[in-house]
Structures are given as structure tokens and as C-alpha cells.
N, C-alpha and C positions, 0 to 999 in steps of 0.2 A: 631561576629557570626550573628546579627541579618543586620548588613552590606550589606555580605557575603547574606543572606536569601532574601534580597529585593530585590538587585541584580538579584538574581536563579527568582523571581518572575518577576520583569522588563521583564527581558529574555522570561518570557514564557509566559507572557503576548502579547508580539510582535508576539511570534509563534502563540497565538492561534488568533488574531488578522487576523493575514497573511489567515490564514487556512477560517477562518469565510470567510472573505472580498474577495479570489479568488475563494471559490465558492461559491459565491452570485453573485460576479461582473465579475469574469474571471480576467486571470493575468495584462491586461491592463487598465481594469479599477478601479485598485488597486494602487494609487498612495501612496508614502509615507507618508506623511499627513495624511490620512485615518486611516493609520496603526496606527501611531502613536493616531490618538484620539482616536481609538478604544482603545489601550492597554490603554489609560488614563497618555501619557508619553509625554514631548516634542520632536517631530520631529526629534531635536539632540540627542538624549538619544538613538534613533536605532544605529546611529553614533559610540557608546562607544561599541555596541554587532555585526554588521554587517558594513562590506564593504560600501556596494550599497542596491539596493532594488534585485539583482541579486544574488547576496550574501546571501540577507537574504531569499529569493523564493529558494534558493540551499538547505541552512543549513536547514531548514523549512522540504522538502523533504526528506534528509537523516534520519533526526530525526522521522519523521513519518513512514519512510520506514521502521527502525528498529525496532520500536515498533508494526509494522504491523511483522515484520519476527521474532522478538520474540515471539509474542503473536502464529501465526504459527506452529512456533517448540518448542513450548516451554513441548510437551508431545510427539514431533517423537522419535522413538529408532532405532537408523538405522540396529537394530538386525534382525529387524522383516519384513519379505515378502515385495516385492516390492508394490503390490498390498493395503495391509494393512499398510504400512506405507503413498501408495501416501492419502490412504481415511483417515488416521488421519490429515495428511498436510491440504488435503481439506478441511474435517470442522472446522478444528481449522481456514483457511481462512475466511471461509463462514462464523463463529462465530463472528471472529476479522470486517467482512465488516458490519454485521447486531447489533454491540453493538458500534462499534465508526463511525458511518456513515459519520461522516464532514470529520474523518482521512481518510477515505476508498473514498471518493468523492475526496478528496486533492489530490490524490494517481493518479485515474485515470486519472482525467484533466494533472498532473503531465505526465501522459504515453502518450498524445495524446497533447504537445504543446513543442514548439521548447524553451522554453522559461526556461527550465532546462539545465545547460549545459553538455558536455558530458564525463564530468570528475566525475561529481554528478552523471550522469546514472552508472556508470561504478560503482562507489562506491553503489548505491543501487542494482546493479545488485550480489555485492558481498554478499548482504545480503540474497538473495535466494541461496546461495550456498548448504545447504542442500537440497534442491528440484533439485536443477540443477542433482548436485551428484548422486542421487535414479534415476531420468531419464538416468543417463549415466550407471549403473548399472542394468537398465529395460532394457537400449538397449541391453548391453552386455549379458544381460540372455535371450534374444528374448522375455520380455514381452511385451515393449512400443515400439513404432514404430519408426524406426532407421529414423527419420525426426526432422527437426530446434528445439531446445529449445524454439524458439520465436513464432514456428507452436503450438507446445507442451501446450505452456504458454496461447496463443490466440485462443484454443479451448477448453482447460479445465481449466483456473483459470478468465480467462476476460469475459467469460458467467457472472458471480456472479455481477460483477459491473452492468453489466444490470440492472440484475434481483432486486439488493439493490433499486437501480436508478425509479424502475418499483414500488418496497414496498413504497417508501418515495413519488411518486405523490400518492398512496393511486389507484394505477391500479389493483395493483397483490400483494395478501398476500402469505411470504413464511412460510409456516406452515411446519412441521415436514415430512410431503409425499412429499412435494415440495421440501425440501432440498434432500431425499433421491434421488426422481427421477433427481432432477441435479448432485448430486453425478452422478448416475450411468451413467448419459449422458456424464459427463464429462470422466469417466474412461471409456467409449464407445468409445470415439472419440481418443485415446491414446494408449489404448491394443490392441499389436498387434496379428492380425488375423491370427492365422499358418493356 
């Protein structure tokens, strides 16, 4: 058991390692090596848990993704109004980017580099399936705007990486009116206008 427990520790060592060191340095200035002396492991030890460094920059993402989309849904009830289930989705988001900011930084560089491939997109994209869902069922009720997912997504949930991005230089504090009024800016740019 206690084997087995070092192991799980090894492992997640590397991942936070990875996370630390690609955004600090970006995914190219991240070589293996690094990784490894960060986690405090030799070199070959990434070897026994990952591929490649491709490999471990994939598995790295999915694992974060899901922790980001649980953390998410983890209080949606898809019982409840389209409108009041996207604002619970939303600040459980906005919660999940402003309490693990290295995850939530990991996340975005992750949305904006080729360097994921697209079989790992495809599986973290599974992981917003509850959001995707409530949008297809906003369309179908005419509340959200019968436009892309990925329109959907890059005007009401990719504002917040900003804004995170804006609290951590120490630019812009998001205090409790701050979240409200991106809430409503975000569910402004999505409900559709009869």
C-alpha cells in the first residue's frame, strides 16, 4: 500500500510540476529535465507514468480539465431553468478559476496552443457536456442564441480567464459586484433577444 501511495505521489508530483513550469515558462520552455527536478524524480521515472513529454502535457490537461468540470457541476441540477442553471455553471466556473489559478492558467494556455493534441481536445471537450447540453436546450426553448458552442463558450466563460489573469498581476480586483456584473455580462451576450 504504501508502494502503491508513492507511486500516486510520483505521479502527481510530475503533474504539478508540468502545470508550475508551463506556466511560468510556456510549453516549449519546459523540457523534461525541468520536470523531472521539479517533481524531485529522475528523468526516467516520468518514463514508468508517461509516453513522451506530449503525453504527459495531454494526460496533465485532461486531468485538470476534469477537475475544473467537476468542480463546475458539481451543484448544477439540470431540473432547473435554463437561465438559473447556466448562472450556477457560471460561478461555480468563476469560483473553480479564482481558488486554483495555476489549474485555471494551465487551462487556458492549454485553449490557445497547438501543443495539445486533438484527440485530448475532444476528450476534454467531453467534459463540458453538461454546459454544451443546457446550451442545446436554451436553443431549443429560444433562450440562448441559436449560434456555435465555441461562439457561446468565447463570449461567456473565456471573459473570466481574463479577468483571473488581470486579479493575479494585481490590475483588477474581482470582488463580489465584479463577479456579479460579469455574470450578467456574460448571460447578456448569450440570451437571446425575442
Amino acid at each position: 500500500m504504501a508502494k502503491l501511495q508513492k507511486s500516486i505521489d510520483k505521479r502527481n508530483a510530475l503533474i504539478n510540476a508540468t502545470i508550475d513550469l508551463v506556466n511560468n515558462n510556456g510549453f516549449h520552455a519546459t523540457p523534461m529535465s525541468k520536470i523531472a527536478k521539479m517533481a524531485n524524480v529522475s528523468p526516467a521515472t516520468i518514463y514508468l507514468y508517461f509516453d513522451n513529454k506530449q503525453d504527459l502535457v495531454n494526460k496533465t490537461y485532461i486531468e485538470v480539465k476534469a477537475l475544473y468540470t467537476n468542480y463546475a457541476f458539481a451543484t448544477y441540477n439540470t431540473d432547473t431553468s435554463v437561465e438559473v442553471g447556466f448562472e450556477t455553471i457560471w460561478k461555480r466556473i468563476a469560483d473553480f478559476k479564482l481558488k486554483e489559478c495555476d489549474n485555471a492558467m494551465f487551462l487556458a494556455q492549454c485553449d490557445n496552443t497547438p501543443m495539445i493534441d486533438e484527440l485530448s481536445r475532444q476528450e476534454g471537450i467531453k467534459h463540458l457536456q453538461p454546459l454544451l447540453d443546457l446550451w442545446a436546450r436554451g436553443k431549443k426553448e429560444g433562450i440562448i442564441k441559436p449560434i456555435s458552442d465555441y461562439l457561446l463558450y468565447a463570449y461567456a466563460i473565456n471573459p473570466l480567464s481574463f479577468l483571473v489573469m488581470a486579479q493575479k498581476r494585481d490590475a483588477f480586483q474581482l470582488d463580489e459586484a465584479h463577479i456579479e456584473d460579469a455574470y450578467q455580462a456574460a448571460w447578456d451576450s448569450i440570451k437571446f433577444n425575442k
